[in-house]
C-alpha positions in Angstrom: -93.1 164.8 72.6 -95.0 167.2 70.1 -92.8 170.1 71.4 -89.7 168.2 70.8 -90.9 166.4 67.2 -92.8 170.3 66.2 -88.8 172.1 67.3 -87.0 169.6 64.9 -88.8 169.9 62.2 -88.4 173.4 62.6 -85.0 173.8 62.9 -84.2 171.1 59.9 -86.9 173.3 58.0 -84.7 176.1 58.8 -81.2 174.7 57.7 -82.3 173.0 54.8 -84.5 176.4 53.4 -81.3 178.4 54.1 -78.6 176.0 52.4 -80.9 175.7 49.4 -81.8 179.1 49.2 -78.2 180.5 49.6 -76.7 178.0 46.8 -79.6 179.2 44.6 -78.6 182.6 45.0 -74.5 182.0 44.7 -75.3 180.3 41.6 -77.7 182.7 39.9 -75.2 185.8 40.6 -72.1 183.8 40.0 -73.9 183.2 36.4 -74.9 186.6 36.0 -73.2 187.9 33.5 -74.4 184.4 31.1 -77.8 185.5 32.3 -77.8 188.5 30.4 -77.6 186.9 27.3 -79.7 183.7 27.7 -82.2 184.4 30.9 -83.6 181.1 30.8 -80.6 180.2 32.6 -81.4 182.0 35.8 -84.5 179.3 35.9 -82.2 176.2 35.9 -81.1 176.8 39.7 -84.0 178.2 41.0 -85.7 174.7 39.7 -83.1 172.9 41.0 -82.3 174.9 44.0 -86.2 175.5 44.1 -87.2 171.5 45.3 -85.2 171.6 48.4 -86.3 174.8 49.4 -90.4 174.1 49.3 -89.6 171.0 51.1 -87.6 172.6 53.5 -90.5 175.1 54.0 -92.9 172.3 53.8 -90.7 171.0 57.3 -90.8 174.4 58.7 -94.5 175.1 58.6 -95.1 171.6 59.9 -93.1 171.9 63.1 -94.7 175.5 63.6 -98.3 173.6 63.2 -97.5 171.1 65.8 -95.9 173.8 68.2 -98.9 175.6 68.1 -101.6 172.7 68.3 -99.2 171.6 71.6 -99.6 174.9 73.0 -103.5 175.0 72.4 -103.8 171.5 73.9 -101.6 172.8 76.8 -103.6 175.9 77.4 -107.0 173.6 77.3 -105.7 171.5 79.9 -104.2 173.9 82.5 -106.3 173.9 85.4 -107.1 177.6 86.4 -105.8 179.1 89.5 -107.7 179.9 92.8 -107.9 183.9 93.0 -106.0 185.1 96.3 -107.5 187.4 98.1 -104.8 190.5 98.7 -106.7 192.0 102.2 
């Protein structure tokens, strides 16, 4: 259940830091040009666009952690194998 829960949260961490991240950027070099007058504009969407993103991240190193603690639990548990003798 971790695995699945941990590979959501990833992949919604994922789509939501890309999608924010990408409008961010759109918007900063579609306003360019007004940015080279007034440069406090460029920190309007990266405030806006900004949120999304650190939650999205927020999602994405969440899922990683539980993948990893799954893994750890899984390699704690796993009984070890007999050695076969090749002779």
């Amino acid at each position: 259940m971790k695995q699945l829960f941990g590979g959501l949260l990833l992949g919604v961490g994922i789509l939501i830091m890309t999608c924010s991240g990408l409008c961010s950027l759109v918007v900063v070099f579609m306003g360019f040009g007004d940015a080279m007058r007034d440069p406090s504009i460029i920190m309007l969407p990266l405030l806006v666009g900004g949120i999304p993103f650190a939650i999205g991240f927020g999602l994405f190193w969440g899922g990683r952690a539980l993948l990893r603690q799954d893994a750890r639990e899984r390699s704690a548990h796993r009984v070890p194998e007999p050695p076969v003798d090749g002779a």
